[in-house]
PQR file with spaces between the fields and no chain letter, atoms N, CA, C, O and H, PARSE charges and radii, in Angstrom:
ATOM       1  N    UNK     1    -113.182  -19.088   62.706 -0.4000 1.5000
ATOM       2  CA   UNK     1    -111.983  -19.557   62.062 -0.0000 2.0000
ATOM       3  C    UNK     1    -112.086  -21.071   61.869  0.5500 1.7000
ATOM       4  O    UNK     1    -112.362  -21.841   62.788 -0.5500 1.4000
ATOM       5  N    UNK     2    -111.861  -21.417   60.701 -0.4000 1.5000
ATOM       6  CA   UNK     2    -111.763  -22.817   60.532 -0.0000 2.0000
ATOM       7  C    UNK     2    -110.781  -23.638   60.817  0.5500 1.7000
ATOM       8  O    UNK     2    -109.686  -23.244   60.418 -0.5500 1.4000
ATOM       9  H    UNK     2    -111.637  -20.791   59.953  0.4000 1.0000
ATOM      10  N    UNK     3    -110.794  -24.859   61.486 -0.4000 1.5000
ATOM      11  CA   UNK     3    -110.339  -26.261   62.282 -0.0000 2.0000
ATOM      12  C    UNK     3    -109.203  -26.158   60.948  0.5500 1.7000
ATOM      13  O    UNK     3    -109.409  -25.769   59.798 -0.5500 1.4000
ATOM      14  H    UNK     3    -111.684  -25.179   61.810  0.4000 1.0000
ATOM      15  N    UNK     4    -107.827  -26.711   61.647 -0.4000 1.5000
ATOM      16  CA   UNK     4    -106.508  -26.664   60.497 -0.0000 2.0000
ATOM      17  C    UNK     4    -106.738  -28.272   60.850  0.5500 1.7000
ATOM      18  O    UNK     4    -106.868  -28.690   62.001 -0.5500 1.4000
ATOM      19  H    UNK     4    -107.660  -27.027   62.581  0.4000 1.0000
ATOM      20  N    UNK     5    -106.766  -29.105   59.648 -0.4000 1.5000
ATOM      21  CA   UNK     5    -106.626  -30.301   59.487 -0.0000 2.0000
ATOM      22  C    UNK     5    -105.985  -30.891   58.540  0.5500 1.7000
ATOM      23  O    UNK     5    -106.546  -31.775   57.892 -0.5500 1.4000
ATOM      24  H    UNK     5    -106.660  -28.766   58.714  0.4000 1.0000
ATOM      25  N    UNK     6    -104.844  -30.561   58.311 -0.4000 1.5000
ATOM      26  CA   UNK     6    -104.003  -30.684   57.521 -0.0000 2.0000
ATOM      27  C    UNK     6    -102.978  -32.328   57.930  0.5500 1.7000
ATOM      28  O    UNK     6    -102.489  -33.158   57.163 -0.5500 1.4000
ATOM      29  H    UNK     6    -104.388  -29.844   58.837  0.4000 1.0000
ATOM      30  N    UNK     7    -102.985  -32.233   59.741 -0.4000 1.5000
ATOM      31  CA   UNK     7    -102.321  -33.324   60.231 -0.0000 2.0000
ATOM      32  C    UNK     7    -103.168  -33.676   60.854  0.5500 1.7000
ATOM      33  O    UNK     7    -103.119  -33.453   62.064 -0.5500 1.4000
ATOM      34  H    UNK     7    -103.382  -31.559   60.364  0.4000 1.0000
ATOM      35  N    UNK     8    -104.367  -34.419   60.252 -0.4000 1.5000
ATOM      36  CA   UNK     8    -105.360  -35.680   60.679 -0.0000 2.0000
ATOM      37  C    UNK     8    -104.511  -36.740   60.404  0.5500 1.7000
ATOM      38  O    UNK     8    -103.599  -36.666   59.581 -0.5500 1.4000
ATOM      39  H    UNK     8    -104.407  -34.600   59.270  0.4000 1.0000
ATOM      40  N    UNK     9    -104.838  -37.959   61.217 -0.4000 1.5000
ATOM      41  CA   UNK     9    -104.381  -39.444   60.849 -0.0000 2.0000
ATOM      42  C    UNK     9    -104.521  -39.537   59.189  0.5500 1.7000
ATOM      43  O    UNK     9    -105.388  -38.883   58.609 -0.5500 1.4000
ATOM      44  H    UNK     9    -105.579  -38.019   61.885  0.4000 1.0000
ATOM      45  N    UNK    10    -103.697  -40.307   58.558 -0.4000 1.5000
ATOM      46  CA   UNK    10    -103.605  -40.430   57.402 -0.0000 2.0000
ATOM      47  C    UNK    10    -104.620  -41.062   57.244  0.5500 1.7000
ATOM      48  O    UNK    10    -105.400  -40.506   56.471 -0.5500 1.4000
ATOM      49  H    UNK    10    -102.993  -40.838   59.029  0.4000 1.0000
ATOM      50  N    UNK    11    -104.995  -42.107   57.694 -0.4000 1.5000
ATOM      51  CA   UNK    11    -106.371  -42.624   57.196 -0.0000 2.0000
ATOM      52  C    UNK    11    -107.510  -42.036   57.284  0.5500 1.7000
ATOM      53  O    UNK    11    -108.454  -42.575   56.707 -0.5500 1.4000
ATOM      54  H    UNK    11    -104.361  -42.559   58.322  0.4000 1.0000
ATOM      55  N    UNK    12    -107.723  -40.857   57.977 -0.4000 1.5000
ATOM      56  CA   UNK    12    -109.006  -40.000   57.943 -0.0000 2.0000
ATOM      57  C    UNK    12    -108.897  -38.911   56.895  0.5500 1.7000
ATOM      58  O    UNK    12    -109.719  -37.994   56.902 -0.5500 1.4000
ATOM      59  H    UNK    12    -106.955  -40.419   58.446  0.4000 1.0000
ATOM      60  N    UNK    13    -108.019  -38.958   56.080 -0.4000 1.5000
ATOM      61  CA   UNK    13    -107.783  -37.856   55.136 -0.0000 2.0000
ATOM      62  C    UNK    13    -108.098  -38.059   53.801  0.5500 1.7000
ATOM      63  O    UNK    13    -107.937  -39.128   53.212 -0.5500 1.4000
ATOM      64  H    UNK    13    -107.351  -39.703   56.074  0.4000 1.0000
ATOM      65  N    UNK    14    -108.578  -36.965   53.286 -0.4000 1.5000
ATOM      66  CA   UNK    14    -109.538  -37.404   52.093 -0.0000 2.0000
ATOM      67  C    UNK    14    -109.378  -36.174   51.088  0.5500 1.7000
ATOM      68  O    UNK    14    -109.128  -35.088   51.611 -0.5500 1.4000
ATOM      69  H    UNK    14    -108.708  -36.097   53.764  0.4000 1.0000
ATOM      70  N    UNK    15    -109.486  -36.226   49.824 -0.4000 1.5000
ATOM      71  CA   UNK    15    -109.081  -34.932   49.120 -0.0000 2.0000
ATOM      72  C    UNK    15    -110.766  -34.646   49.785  0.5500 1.7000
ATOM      73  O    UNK    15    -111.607  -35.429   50.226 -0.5500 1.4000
ATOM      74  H    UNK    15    -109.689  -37.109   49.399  0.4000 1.0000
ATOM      75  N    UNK    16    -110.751  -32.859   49.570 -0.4000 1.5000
ATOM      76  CA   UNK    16    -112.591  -32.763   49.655 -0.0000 2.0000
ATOM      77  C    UNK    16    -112.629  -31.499   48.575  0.5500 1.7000
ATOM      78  O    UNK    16    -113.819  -31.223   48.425 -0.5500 1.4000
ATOM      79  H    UNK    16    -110.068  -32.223   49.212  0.4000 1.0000
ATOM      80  N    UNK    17    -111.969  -30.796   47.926 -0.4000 1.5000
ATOM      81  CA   UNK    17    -111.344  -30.267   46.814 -0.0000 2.0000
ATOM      82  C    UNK    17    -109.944  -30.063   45.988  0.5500 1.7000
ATOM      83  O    UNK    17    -108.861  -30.218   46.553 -0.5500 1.4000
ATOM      84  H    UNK    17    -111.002  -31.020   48.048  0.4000 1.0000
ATOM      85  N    UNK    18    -110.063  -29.660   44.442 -0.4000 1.5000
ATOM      86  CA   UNK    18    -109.287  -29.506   44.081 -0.0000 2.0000
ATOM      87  C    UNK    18    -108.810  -28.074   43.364  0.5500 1.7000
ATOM      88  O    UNK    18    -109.329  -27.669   42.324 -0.5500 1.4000
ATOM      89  H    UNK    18    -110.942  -29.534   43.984  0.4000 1.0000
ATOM      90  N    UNK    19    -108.122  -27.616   43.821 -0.4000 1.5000
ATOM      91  CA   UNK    19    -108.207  -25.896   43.063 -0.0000 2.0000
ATOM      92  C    UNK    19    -106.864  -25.184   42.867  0.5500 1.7000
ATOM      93  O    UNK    19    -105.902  -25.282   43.629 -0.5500 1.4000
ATOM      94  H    UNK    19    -107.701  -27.944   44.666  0.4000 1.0000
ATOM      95  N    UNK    20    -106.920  -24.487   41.795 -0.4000 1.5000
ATOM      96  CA   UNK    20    -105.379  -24.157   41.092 -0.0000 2.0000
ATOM      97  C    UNK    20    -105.113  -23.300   42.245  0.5500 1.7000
ATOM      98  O    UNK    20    -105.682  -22.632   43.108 -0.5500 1.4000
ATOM      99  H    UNK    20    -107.701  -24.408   41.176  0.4000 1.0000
ATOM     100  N    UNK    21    -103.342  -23.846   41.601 -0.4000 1.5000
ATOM     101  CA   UNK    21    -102.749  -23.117   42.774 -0.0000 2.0000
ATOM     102  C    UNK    21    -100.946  -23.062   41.473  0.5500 1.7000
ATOM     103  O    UNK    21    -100.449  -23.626   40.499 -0.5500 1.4000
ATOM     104  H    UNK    21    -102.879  -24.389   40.899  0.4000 1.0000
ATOM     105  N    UNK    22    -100.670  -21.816   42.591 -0.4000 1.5000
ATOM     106  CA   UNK    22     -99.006  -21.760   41.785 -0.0000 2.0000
ATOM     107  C    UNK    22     -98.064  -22.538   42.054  0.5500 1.7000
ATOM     108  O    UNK    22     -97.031  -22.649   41.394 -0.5500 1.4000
ATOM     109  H    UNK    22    -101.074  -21.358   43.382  0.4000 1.0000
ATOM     110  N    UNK    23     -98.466  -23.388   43.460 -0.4000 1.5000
ATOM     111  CA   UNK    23     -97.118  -24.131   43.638 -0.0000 2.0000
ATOM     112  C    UNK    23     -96.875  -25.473   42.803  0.5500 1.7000
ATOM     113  O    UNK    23     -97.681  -25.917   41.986 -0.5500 1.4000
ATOM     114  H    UNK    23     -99.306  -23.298   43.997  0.4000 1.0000
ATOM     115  N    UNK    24     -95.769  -25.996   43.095 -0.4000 1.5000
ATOM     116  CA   UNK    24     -95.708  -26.844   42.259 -0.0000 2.0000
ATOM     117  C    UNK    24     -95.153  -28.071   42.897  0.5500 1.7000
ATOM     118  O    UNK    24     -94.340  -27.898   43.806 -0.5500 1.4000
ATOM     119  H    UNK    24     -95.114  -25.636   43.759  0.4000 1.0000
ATOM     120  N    UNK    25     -95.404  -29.024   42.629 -0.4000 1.5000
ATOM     121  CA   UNK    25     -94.673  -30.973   42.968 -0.0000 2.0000
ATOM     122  C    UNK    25     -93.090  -30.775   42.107  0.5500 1.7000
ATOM     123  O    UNK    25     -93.175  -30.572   40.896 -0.5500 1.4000
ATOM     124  H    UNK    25     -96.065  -29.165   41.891  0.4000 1.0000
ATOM     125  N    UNK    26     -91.855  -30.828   42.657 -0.4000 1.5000
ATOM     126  CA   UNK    26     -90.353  -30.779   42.008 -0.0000 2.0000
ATOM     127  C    UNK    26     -90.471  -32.221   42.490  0.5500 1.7000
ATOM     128  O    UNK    26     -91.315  -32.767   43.201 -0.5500 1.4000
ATOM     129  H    UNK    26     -91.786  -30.993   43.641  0.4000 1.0000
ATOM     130  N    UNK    27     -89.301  -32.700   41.850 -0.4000 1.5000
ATOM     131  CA   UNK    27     -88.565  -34.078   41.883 -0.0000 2.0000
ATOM     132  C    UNK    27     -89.656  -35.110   41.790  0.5500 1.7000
ATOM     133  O    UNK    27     -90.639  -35.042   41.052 -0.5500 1.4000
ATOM     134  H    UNK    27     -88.616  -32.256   41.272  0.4000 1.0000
ATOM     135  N    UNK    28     -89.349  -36.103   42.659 -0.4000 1.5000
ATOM     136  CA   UNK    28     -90.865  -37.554   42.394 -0.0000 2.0000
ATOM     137  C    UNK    28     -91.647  -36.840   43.594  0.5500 1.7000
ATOM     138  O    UNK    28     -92.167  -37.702   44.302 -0.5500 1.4000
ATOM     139  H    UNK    28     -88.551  -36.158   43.259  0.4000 1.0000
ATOM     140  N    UNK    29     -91.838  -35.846   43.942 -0.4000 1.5000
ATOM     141  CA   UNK    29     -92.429  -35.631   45.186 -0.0000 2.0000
ATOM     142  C    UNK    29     -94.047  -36.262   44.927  0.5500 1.7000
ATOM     143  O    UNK    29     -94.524  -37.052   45.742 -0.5500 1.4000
ATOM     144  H    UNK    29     -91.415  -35.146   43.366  0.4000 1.0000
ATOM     145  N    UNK    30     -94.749  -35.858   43.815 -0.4000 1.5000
ATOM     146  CA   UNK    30     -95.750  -36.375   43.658 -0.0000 2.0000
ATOM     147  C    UNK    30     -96.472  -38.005   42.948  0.5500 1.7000
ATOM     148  O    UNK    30     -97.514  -38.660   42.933 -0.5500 1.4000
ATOM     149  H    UNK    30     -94.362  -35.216   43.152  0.4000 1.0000
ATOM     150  N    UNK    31     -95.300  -38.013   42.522 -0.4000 1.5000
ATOM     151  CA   UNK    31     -95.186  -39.733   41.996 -0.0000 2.0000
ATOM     152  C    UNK    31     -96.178  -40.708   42.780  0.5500 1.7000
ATOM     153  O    UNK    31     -96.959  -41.415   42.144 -0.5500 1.4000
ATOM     154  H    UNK    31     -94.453  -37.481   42.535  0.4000 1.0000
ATOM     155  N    UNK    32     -96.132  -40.730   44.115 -0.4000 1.5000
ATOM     156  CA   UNK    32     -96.339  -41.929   45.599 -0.0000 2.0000
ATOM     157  C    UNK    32     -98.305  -41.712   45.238  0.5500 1.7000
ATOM     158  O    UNK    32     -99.202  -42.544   45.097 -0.5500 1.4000
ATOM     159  H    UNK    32     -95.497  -40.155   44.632  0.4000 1.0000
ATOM     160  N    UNK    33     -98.285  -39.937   45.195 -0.4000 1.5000
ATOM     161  CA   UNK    33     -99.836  -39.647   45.374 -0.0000 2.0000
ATOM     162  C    UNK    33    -100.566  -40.103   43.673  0.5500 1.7000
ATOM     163  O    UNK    33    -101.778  -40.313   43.615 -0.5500 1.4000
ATOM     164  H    UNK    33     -97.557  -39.262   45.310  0.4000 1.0000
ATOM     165  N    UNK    34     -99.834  -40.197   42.593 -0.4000 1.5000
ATOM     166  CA   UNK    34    -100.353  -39.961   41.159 -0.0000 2.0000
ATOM     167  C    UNK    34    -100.402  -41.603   41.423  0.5500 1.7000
ATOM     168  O    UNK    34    -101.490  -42.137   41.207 -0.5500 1.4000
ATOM     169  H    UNK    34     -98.850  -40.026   42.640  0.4000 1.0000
ATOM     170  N    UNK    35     -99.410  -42.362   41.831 -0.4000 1.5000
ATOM     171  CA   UNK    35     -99.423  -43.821   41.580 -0.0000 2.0000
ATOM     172  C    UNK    35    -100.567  -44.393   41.984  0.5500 1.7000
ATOM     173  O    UNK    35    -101.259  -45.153   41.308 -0.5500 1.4000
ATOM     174  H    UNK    35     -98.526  -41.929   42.007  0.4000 1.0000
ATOM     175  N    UNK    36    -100.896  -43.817   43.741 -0.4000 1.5000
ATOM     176  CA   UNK    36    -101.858  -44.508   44.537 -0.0000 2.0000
ATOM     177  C    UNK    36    -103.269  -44.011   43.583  0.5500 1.7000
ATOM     178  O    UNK    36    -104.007  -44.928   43.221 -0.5500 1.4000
ATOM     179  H    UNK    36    -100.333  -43.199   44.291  0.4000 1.0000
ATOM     180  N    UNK    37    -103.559  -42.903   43.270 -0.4000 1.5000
ATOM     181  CA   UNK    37    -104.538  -42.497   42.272 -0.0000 2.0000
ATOM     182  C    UNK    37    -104.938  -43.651   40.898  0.5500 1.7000
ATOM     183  O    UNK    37    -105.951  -44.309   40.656 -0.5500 1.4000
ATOM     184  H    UNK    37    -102.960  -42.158   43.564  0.4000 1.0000
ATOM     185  N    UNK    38    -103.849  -43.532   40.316 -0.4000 1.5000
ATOM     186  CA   UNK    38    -104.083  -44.704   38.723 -0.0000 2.0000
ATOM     187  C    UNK    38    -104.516  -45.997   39.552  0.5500 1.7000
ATOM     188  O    UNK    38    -105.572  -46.592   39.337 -0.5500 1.4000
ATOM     189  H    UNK    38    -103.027  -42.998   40.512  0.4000 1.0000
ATOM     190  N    UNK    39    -103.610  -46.359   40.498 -0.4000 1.5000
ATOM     191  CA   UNK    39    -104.125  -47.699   41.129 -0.0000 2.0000
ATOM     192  C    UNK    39    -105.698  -47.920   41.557  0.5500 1.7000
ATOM     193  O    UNK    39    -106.395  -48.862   41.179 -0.5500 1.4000
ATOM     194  H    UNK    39    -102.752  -45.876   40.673  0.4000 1.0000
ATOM     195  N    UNK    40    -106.209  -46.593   42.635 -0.4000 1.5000
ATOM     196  CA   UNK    40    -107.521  -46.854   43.162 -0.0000 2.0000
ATOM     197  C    UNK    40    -108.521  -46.398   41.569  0.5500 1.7000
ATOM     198  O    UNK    40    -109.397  -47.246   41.401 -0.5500 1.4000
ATOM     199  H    UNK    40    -105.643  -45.828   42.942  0.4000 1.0000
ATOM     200  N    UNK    41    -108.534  -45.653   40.822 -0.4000 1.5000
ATOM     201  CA   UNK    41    -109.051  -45.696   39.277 -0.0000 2.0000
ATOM     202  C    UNK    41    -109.366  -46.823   38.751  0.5500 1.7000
ATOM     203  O    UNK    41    -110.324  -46.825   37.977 -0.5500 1.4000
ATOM     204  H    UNK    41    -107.822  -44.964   40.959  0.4000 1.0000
ATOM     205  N    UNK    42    -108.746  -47.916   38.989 -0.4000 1.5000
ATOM     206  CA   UNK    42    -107.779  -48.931   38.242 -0.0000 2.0000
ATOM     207  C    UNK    42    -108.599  -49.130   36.761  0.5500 1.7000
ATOM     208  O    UNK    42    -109.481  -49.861   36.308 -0.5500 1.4000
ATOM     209  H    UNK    42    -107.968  -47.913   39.617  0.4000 1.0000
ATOM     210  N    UNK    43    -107.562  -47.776   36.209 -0.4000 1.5000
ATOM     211  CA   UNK    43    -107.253  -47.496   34.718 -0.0000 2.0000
ATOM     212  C    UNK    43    -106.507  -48.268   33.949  0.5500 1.7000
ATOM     213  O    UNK    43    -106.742  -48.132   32.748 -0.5500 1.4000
ATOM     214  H    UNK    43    -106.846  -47.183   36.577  0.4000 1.0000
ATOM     215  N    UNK    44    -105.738  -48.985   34.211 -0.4000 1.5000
ATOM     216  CA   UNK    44    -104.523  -49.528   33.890 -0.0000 2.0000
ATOM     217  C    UNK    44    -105.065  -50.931   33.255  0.5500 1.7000
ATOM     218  O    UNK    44    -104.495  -51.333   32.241 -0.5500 1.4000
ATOM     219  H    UNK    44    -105.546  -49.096   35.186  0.4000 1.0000
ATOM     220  N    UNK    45    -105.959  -51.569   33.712 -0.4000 1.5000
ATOM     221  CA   UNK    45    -106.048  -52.487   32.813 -0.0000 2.0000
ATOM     222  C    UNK    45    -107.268  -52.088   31.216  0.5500 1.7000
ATOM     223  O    UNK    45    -107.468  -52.679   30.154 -0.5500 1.4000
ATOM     224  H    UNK    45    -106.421  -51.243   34.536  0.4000 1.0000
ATOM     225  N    UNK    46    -107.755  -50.955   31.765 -0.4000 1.5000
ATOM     226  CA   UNK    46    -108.331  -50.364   30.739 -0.0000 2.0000
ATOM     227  C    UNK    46    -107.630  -49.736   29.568  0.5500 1.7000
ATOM     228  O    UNK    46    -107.938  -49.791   28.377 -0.5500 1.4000
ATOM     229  H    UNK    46    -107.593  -50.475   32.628  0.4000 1.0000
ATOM     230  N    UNK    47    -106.681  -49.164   30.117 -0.4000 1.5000
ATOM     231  CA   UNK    47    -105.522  -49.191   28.926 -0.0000 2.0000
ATOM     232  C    UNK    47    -104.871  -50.229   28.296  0.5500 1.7000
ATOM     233  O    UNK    47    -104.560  -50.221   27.105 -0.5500 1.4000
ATOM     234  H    UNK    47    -106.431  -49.119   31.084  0.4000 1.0000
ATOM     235  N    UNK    48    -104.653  -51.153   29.104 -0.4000 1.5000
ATOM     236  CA   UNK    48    -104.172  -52.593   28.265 -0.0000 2.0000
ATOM     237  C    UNK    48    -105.087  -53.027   27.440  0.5500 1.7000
ATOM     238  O    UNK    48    -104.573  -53.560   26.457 -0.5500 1.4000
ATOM     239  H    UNK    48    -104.906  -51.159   30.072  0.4000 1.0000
ATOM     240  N    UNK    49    -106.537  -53.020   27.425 -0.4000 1.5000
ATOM     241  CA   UNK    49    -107.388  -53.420   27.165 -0.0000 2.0000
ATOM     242  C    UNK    49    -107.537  -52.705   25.677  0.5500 1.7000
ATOM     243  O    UNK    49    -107.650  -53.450   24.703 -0.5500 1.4000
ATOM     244  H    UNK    49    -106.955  -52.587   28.223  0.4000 1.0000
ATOM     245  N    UNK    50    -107.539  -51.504   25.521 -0.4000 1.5000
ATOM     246  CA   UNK    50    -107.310  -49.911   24.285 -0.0000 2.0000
ATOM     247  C    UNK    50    -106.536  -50.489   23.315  0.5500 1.7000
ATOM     248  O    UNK    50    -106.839  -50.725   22.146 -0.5500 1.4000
ATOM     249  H    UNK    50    -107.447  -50.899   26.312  0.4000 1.0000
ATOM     250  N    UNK    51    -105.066  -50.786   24.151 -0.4000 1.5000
ATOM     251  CA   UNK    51    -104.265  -50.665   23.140 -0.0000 2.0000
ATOM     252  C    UNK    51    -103.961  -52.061   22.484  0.5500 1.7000
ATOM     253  O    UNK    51    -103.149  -52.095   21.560 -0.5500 1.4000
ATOM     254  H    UNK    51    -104.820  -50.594   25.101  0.4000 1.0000
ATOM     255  N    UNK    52    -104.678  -53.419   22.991 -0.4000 1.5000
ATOM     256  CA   UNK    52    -104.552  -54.698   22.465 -0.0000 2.0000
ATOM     257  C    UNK    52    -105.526  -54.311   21.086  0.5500 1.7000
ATOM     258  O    UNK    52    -105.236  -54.599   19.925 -0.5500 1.4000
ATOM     259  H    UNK    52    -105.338  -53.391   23.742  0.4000 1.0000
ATOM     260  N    UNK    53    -106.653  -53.640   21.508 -0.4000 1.5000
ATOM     261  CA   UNK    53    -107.893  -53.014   20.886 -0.0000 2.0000
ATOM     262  C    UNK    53    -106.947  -52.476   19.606  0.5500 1.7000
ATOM     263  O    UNK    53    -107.025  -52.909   18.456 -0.5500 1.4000
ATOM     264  H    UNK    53    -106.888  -53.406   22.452  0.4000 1.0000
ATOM     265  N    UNK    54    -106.298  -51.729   19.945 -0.4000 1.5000
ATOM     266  CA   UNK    54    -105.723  -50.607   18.835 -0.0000 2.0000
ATOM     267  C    UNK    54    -104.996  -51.315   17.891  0.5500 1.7000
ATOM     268  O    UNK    54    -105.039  -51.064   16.687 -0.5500 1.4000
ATOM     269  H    UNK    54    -106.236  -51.377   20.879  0.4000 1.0000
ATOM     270  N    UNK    55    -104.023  -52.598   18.629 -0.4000 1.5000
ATOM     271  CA   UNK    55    -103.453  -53.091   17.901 -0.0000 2.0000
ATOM     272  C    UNK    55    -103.788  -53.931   16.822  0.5500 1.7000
ATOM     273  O    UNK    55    -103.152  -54.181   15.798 -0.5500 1.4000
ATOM     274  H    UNK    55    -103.989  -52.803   19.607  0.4000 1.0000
ATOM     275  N    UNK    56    -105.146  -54.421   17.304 -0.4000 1.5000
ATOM     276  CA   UNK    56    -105.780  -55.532   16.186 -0.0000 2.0000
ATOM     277  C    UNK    56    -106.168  -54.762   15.491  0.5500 1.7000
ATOM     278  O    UNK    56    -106.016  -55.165   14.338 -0.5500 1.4000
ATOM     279  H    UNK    56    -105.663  -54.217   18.135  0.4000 1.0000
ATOM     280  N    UNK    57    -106.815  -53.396   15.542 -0.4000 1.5000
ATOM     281  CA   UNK    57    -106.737  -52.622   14.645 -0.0000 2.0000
ATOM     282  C    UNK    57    -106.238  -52.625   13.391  0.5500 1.7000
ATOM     283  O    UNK    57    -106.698  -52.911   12.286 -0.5500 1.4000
ATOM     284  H    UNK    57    -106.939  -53.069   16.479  0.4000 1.0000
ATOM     285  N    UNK    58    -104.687  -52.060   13.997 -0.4000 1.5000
ATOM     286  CA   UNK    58    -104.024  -51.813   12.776 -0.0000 2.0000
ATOM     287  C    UNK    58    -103.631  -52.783   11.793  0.5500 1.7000
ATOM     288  O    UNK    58    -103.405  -52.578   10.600 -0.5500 1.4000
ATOM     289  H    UNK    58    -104.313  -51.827   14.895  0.4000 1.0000
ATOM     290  N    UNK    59    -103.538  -54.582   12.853 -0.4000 1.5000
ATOM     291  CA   UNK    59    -103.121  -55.378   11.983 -0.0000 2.0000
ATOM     292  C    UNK    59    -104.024  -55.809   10.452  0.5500 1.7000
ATOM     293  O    UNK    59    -103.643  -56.012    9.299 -0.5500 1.4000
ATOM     294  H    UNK    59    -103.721  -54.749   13.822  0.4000 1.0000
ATOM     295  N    UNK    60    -105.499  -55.822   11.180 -0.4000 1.5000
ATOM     296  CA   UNK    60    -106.390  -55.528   10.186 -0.0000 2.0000
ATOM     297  C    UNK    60    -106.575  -54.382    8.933  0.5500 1.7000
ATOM     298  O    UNK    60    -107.101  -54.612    7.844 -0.5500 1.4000
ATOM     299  H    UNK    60    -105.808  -55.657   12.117  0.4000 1.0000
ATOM     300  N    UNK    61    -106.192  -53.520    9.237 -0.4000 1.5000
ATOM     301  CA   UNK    61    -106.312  -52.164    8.226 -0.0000 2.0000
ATOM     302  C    UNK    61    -104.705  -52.774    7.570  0.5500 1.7000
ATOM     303  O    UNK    61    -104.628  -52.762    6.341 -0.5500 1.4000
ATOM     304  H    UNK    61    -105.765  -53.333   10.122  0.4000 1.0000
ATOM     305  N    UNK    62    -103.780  -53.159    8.152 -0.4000 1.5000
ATOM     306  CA   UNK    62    -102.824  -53.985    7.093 -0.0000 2.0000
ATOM     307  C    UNK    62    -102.900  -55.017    6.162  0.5500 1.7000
ATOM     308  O    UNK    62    -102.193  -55.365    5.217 -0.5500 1.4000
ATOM     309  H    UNK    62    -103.842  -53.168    9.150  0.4000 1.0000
ATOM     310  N    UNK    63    -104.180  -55.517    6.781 -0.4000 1.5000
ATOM     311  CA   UNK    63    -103.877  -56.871    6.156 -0.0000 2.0000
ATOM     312  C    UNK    63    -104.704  -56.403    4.529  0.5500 1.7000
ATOM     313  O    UNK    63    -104.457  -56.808    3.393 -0.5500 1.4000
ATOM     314  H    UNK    63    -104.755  -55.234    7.549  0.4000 1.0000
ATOM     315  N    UNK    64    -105.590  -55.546    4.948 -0.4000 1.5000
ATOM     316  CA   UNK    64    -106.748  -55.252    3.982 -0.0000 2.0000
ATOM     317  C    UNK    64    -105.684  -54.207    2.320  0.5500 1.7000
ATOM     318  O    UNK    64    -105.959  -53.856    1.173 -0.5500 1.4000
ATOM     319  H    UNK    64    -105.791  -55.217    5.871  0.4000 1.0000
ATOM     320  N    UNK    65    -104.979  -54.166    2.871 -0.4000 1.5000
ATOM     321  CA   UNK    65    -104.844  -53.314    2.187 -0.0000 2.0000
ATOM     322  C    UNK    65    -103.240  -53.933    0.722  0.5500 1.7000
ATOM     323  O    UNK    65    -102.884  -53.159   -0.167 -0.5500 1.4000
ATOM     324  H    UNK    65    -104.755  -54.451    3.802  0.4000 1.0000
């Protein structure tokens, strides 16, 4: 039977898979875990980065036209 480690110290806890399941995150329950995620990614300035990108874009395809 396998070790239940569900309540290890928070700092020893680590995803080690991910696999569908039916239940579901209601209210902000999952907000705290999606936030700390984008943060350690750190996606976010890569998106700022896209959409400054995107924007000169379009100003150009305006100006041209």
């Amino acid at each position: 039977m396998a070790k239940d480690t569900r309540f290890q110290d928070k700092k020893e806890q680590k995803i080690s898979a991910i696999q569908p399941t039916d239940e579901r995150m209601t209210g902000r329950a999952g907000l705290a875990l999606f936030e700390a995620y984008i943060r350690n990614i750190q996606i976010l300035p890569l998106i700022d980065c896209s959409m400054v990108w995107l924007d000169a874009q379009k100003q150009q395809r305006s100006c041209h036209h």
